[in-house]
C-alpha positions in Angstrom: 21.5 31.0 -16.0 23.9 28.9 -13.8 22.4 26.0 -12.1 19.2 26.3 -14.4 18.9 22.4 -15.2 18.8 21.8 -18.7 15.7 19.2 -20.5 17.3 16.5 -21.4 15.0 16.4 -24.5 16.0 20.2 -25.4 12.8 21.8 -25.0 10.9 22.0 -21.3 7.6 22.1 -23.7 8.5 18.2 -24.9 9.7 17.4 -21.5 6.5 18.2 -20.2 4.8 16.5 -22.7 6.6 13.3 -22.2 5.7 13.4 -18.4 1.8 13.9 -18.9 2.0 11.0 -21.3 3.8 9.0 -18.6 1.2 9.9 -15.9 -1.6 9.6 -18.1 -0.9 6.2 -19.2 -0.5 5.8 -15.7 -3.6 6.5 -14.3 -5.3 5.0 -17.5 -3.5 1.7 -16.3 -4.4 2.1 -12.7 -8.2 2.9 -13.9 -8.4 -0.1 -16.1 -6.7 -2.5 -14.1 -9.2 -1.6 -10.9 -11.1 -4.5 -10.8 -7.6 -6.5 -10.7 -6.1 -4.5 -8.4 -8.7 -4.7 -5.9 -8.8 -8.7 -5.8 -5.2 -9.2 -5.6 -1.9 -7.5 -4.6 0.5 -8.8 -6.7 -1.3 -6.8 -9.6 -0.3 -3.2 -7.7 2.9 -4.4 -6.9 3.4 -5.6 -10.7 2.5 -1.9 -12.1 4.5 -0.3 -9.6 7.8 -2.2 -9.6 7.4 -1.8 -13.6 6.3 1.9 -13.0 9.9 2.2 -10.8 12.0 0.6 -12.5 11.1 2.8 -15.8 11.0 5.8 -13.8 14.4 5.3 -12.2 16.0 3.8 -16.0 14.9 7.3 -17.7 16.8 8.9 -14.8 19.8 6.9 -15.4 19.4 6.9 -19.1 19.2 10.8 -19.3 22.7 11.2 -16.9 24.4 8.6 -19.3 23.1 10.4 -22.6 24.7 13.5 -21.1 27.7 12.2 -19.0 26.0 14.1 -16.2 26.1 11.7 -13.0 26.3 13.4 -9.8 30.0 12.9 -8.5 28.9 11.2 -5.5 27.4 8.3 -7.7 30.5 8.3 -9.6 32.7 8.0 -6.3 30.7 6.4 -3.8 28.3 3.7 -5.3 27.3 1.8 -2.2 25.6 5.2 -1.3 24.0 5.6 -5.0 23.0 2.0 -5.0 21.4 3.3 -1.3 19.7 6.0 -3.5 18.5 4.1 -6.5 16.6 1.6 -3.6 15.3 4.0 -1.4 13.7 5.5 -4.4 12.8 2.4 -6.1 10.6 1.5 -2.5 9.3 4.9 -2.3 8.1 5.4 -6.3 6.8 1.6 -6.0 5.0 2.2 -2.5 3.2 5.4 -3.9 1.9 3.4 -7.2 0.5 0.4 -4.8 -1.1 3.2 -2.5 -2.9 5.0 -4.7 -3.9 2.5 -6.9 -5.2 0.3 -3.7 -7.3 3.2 -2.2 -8.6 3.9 -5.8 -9.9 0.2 -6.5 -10.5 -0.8 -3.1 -12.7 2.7 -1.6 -13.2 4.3 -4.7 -10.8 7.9 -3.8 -10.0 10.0 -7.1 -7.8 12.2 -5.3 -5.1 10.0 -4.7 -5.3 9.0 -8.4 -4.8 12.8 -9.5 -2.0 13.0 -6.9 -0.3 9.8 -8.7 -0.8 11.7 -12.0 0.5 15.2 -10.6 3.8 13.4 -9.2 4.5 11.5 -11.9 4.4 14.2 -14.3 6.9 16.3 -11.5 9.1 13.3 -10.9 9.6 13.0 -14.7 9.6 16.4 -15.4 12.5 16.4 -12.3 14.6 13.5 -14.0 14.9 14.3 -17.6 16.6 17.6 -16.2 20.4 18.0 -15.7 23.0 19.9 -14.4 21.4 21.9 -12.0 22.4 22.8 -9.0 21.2 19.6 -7.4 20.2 16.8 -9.2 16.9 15.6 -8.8 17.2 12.1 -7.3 18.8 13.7 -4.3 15.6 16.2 -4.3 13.1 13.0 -4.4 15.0 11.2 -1.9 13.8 14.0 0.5 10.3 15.2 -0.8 9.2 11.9 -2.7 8.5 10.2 0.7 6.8 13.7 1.8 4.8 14.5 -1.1 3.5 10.4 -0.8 2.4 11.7 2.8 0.5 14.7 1.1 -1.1 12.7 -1.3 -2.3 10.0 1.5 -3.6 12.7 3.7 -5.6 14.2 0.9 -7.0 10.9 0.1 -7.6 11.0 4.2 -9.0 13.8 3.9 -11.4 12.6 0.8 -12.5 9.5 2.5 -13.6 11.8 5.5 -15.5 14.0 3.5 -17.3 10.9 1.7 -18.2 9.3 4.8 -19.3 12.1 6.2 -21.4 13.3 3.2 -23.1 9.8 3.1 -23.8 10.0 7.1 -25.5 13.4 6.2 -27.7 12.0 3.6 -28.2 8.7 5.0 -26.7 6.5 2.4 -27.9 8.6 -0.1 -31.7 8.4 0.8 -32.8 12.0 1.4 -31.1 15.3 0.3 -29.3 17.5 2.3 -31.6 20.7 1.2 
């Protein structure tokens, strides 16, 4: 179909399989690395510049494989170097976020949701020629599905808090 974007990989099956693996190994990172990441901030910042930088080379990597750049990135690449930062800050911001609120207050939804867009954003980038590539797509729904995944973390330390209030610290049950 016209605009469909085509997997880079040739088969959406083992494109999805390469994201899961990505946002598996991820999380299995973040998970391991908790203890770290709670004491210090550089340890965050490490994963999630390396986590970027990775992300944002398989993007480039699949256009160059496929001679499929976007013709502004060919023609204008002040405003593609724009791009690649703007995403590099955003894809880095969301690793140090969810990581920090996992190791520092213990919230498993914003782990998930770092799992969930990693496998999308990969998914998203070892596509091409569609109608719109996906880096333009992140730049506006990257920093908006970060917000999501905050406000269900939000939304999880509420409910924690709240439950523990309820039961007093876990003294007495709620029945």
């Amino acid at each position: 179909m016209p605009g469909t974007p085509d997997p880079v990989l040739g088969s959406g099956v083992l494109t999805h399989v390469v994201a899961s693996f990505v946002g598996l190994t991820l999380v299995a990172v973040v998970y391991t690395s908790r203890k770290r990441i709670a004491r210090s901030r550089l340890v965050p910042a490490t994963i999630g510049v390396v986590y970027a930088a990775a992300t944002l080379a398989v993007w480039v990597a699949a256009r160059v494989v496929t001679d499929a750049f976007p013709s502004g990135f060919v023609e204008d690449p002040l405003a593609a170097t724009g791009f690649l930062a703007f995403s590099f800050l955003v894809l880095t911001g969301f690793v140090v976020a969810t990581a920090r609120l996992y190791a520092r207050r213990g919230l498993v939804v914003p782990l998930v949701g770092l799992f969930g867009v990693t496998e999308l954003v990969w998914w998203a980038f070892l596509h091409v020629r569609g109608e719109t590539d996906a880096l333009g797509m992140f730049i506006l729904f990257g920093p908006a599905l970060m917000a999501l995944v905050l406000l269900a973390g939000g939304v999880e330390y509420v409910g924690r808090r709240g439950w523990k209030r309820l039961t007093r610290g876990g003294e007495r049950s709620v029945t």
